[in-house]
KETOR-927854 format. One record per residue (C-alpha): y, z, x; residue in one letter. Coordinates in steps of 0.001 Angstrom, whole numbers, m for minus. Each point is the difference from the previous one (the first is absolute). Example, Ala and Ser with C-alpha at 12.3 -4.5 7.8 and 13.67 -1.06 7.14 Angstrom:
BEGIN
m4500 7800 12300 A $
3440 m660 1370 S $
***
This chain:
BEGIN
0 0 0 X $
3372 m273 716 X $
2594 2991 1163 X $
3173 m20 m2118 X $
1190 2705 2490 X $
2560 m784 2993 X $
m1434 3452 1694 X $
m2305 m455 3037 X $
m1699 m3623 841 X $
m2068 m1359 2880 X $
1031 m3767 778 X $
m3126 m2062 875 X $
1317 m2723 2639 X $
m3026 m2656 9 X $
2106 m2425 2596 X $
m641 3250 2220 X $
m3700 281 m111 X $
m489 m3922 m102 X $
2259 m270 3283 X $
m2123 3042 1219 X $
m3304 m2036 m1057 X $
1143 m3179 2123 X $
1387 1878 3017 X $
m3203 2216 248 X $
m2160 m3455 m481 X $
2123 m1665 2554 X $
m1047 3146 2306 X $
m3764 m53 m814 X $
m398 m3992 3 X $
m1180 m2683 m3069 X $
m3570 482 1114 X $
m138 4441 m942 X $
m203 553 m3864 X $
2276 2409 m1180 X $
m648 3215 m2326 X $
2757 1652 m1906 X $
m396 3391 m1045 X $
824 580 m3208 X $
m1530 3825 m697 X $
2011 2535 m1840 X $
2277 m2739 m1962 X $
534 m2202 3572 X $
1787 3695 1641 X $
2378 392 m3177 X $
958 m3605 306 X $
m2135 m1208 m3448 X $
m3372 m1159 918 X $
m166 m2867 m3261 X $
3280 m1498 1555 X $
m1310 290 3660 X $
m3144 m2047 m16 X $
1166 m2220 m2749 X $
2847 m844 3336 X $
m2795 241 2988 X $
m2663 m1733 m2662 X $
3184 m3309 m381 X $
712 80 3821 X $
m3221 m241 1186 X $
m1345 3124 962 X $
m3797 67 1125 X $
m941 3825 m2068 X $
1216 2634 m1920 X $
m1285 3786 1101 X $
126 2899 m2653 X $
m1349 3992 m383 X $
m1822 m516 m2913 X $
m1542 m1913 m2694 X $
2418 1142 m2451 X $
2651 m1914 2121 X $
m1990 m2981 883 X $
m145 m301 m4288 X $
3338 44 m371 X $
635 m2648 1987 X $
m2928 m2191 m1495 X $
1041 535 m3385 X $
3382 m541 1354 X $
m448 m3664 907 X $
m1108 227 3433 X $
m2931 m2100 1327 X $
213 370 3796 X $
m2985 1886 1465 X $
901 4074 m377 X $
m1801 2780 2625 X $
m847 3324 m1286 X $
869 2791 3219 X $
m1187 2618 m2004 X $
m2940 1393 m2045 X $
m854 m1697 m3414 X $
m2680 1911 m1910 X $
m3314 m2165 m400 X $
503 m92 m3545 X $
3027 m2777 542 X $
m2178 m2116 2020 X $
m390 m2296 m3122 X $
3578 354 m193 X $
248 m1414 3415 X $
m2177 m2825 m330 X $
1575 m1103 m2896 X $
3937 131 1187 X $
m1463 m1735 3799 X $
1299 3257 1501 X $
m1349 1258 3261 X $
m955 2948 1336 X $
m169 2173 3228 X $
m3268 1587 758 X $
130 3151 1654 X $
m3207 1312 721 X $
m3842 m491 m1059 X $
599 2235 m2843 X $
3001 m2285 m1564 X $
m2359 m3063 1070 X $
m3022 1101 m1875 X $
2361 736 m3236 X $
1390 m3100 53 X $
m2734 m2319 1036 X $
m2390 1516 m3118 X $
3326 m160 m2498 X $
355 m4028 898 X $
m4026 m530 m352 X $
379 2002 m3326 X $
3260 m2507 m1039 X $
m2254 m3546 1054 X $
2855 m319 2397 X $
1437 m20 3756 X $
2536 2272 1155 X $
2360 m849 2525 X $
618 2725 2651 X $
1445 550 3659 X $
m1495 2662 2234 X $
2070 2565 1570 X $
m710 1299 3101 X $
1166 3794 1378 X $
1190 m1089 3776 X $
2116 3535 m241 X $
1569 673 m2576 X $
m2215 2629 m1257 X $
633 m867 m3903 X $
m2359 m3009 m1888 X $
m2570 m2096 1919 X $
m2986 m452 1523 X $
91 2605 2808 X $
m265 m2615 3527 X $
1364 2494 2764 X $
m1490 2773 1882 X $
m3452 m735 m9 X $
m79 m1706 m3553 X $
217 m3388 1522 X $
m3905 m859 m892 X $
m141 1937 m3150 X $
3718 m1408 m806 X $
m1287 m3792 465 X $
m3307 21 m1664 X $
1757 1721 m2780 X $
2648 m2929 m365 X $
m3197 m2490 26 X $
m1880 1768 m2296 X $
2841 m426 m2719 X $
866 m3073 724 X $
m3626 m1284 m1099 X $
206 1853 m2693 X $
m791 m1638 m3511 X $
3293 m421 m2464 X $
1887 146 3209 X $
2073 m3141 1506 X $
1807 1413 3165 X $
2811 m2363 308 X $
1901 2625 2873 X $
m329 2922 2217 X $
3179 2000 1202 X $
1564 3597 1695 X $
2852 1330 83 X $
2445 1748 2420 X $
713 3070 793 X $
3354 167 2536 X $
469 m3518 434 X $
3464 602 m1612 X $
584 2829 2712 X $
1000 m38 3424 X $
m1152 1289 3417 X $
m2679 m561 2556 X $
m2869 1606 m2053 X $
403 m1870 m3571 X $
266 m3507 1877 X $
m3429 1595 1325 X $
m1473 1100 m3050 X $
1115 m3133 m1916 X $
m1466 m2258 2580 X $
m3272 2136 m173 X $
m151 m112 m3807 X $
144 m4235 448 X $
m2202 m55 2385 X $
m2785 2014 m1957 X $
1017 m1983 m3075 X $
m630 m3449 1937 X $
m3364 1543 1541 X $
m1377 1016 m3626 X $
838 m3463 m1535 X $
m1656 m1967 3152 X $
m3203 2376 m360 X $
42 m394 m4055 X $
669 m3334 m190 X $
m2528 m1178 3083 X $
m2330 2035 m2259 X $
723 m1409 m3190 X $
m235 m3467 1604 X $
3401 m884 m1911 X $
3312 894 887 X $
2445 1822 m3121 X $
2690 m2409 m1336 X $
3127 2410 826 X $
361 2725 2676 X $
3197 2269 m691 X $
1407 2983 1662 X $
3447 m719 1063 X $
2400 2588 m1967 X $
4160 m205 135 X $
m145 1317 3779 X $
m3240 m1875 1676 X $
2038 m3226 m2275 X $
2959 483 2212 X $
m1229 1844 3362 X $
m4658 m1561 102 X $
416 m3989 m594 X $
m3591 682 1130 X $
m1245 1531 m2723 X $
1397 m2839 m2567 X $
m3667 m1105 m264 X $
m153 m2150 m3088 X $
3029 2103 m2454 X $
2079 2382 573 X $
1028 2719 m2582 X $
3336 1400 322 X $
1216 2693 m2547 X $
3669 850 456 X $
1272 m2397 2573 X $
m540 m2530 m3044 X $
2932 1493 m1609 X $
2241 626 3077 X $
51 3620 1221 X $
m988 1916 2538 X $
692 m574 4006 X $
m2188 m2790 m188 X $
1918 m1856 m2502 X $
2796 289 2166 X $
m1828 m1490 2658 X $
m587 m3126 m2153 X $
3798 176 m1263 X $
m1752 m202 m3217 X $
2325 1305 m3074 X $
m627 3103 m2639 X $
m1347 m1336 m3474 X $
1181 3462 m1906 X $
3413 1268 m944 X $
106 2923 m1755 X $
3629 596 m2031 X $
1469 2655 m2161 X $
3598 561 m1538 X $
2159 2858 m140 X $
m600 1414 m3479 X $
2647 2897 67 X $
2638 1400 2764 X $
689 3913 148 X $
2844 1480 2125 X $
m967 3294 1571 X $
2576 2927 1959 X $
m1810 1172 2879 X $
m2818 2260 460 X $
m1597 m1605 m2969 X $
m3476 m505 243 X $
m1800 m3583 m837 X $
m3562 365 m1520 X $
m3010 2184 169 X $
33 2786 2045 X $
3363 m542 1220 X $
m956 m1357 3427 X $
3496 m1876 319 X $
3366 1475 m528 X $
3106 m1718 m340 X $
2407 168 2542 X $
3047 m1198 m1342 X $
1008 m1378 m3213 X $
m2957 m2563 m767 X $
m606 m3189 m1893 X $
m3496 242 m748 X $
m1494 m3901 m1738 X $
m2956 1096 m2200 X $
m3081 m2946 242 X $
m2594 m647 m2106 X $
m2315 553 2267 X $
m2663 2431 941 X $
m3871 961 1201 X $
m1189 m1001 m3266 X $
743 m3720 921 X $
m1056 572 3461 X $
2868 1532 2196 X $
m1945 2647 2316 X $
1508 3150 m149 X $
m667 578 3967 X $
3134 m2503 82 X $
2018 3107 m1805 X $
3851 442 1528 X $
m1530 m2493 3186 X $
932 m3570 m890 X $
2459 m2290 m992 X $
338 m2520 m2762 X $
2159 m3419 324 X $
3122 m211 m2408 X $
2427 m2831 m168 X $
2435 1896 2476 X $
m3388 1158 2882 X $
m2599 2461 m117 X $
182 3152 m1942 X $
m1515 3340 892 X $
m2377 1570 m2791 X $
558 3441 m526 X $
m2278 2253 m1381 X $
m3461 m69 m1175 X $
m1425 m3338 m1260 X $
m544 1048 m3930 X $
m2910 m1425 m2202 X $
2215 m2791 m1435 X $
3409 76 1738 X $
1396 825 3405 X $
3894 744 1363 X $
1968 m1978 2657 X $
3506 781 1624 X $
2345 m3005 m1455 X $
3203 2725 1659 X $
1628 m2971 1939 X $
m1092 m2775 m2038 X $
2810 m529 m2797 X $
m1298 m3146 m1173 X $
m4015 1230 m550 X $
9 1066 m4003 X $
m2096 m332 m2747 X $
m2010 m2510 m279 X $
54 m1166 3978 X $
m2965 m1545 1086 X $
m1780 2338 3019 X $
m2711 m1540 2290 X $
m2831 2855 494 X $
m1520 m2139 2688 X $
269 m3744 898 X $
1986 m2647 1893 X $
2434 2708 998 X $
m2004 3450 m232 X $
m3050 m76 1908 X $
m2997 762 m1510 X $
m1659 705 3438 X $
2646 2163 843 X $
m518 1674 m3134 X $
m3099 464 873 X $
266 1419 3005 X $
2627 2252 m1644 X $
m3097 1607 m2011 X $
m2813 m4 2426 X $
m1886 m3240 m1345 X $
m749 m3495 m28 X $
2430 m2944 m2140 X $
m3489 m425 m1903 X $
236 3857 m1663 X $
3524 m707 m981 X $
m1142 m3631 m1677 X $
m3135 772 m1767 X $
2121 3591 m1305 X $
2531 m2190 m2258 X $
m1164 919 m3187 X $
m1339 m1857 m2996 X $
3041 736 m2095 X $
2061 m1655 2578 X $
391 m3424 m1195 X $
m463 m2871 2511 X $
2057 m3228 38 X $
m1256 m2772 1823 X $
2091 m2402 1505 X $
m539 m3931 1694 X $
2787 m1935 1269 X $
2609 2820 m1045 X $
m1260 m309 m4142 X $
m1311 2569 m1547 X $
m3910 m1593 m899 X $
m1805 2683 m1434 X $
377 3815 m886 X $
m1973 2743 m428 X $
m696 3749 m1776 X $
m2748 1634 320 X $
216 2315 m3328 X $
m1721 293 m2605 X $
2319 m96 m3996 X $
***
């Protein structure tokens, strides 16, 4: 549905994540497929709008969390081949099969399940095996002795009845971070990922259609470990160091107005708990803004938001659906004035660093009653609320 409300809004620039697409393309070469993530709504950024973009511009694969979101973007319109990361509970095999969705196989557990569910259905489903190189969450375990066990394992699914598998991938566990041991430890985890596809595929006799491991940082830093697609989550939409690297350009602006002004003498205190005082006579701009729609309170009486006249200081603690800023020397900022939260000219990163986490937190926090408006070639092309009336 469609906001009626000027109060908060996320602007959606598609030119952004299309030039992203092409310069990240232009970095990995015409021959690497390309996989855009699109889990937890595409980071905040709409996952419908997303991959019907990547799906129009080329892109190779789509990679979600569940099959709840690989659904929506089936019965959405989208035909381009989707990868479950996550679990999918053997009763949606059928599911699956029917909607050409693939999934990642985990363990022999997960590839039991799913091989018996397909058998059951009279059908074949598509999967890509993931391999545990070192990052100690899903896959079959390869390192530390597990090399044997870890390869027979990976054969043993991949003749399994019901089961077609199409792909085999890892993924990274410091390749976005710096220093002497994570070049070493991302270099190892290749290097056992390489060695368990040579043993499993000179085993199968066949080699797998697509190898994938490279995340945002092996993307930018391990053209090595392209293999035959890379998958990178948030470079896509231009944050992070890395996208800075690439000069590639943010996709999401979040805005807000000022909804009322209050002029306080000093010693007043803004908010809960009083944790900022007024020192002087004070303008204080009210905004329409607050945790509820996904502005972390750890950036309480820290940060600044961008006004028409420069940044302005919050002040006080971030509220469930508002939050204060100073407007004192800024005569022309009044009702109504448009704020940028984070964007063009308020840096999400540096927001993030602000409150001790990544760009992607601060993203996939914009809430669903934020409405998103999507833009392409400076027109507004779509919009979207997430609420239910």
């Amino acid at each position: 549905m469609e906001s009626t409300l000027r109060r908060t809004w996320a602007e959606i620039n598609l030119d952004a994540i299309e030039y992203n697409y092409k310069k990240i393309k232009e970095k990995i070469g015409a021959d690497v497929k390309f996989l855009g993530v699109v889990k937890a709504d595409a980071y905040g950024h709409g996952s419908i709008q997303v991959s019907q973009l990547l799906e129009e511009i080329g892109a190779d694969y789509l990679a979600v969390s569940s099959a709840d979101e690989a659904l929506e973007l089936r019965v959405n319109g989208i035909k381009m081949p989707i990868l479950i990361l996550g679990h999918t509970p053997k009763e949606q095999v059928g599911r699956l099969i029917e909607y050409n969705i693939t999934q990642a196989i985990t363990c022999k557990a997960k590839a039991d399940e799913y091989s018996a569910e397909a058998v059951k259905c009279g059908g074949t489903l598509k999967v890509h095996i993931k391999v545990d190189t070192g990052m100690s969450r899903l896959g079959y375990l390869c390192d530390n002795g597990y090399f044997d066990t870890g390869v027979d394992g990976i054969v043993e699914a991949c003749n399994m009845p019901g089961l077609e598998a199409e792909g085999i991938f890892t993924h990274f566990a410091v390749a976005d971070e710096h220093g002497e041991d994570c070049d070493k430890y991302t270099k190892h985890q290749f290097e056992l990922f390489t060695g368990v596809i040579e043993s499993v595929e000179e085993k199968l006799g066949r080699k797998f259609a697509i190898r994938h491991c490279a995340n945002t940082g092996a993307t930018v830093r391990y053209p090595e470990t392209y293999l035959d697609m890379v998958r990178p989550g948030l470079l896509l939409y231009g944050y992070g160091e890395f996208a800075h690297e690439l000069g590639l350009k943010p996709a999401m602006t979040m805005k807000t107005t000022v909804s009322t002004i209050k002029i306080y003498p000093a010693g007043t205190a803004i908010s809960y708990g009083g944790v900022f005082k007024t020192e002087k006579t004070t303008r204080i701009g009210v905004l329409p803004y607050g945790y509820a729609d996904g502005f972390l309170r750890s950036l309480s009486n820290k940060c600044s938001l961008y006004t028409k006249e420069g940044p302005a200081k919050l002040r006080g603690k971030i509220c469930m659906d508002m939050c204060m800023i100073d407007i004192t020397d800024m005569p022309t900022v009044d009702v109504g004035s448009e704020v940028e939260i984070f964007g063009e000219k308020n840096s999400i990163d540096e927001l993030a660093e602000i409150a001790g986490t990544i760009p992607y937190e601060l993203t996939c926090a914009v809430s669903k009653r934020v409405p998103r408006v999507y833009l392409r070639g400076g027109n507004v092309v779509d919009k979207e609320l997430m609420l239910r009336m």
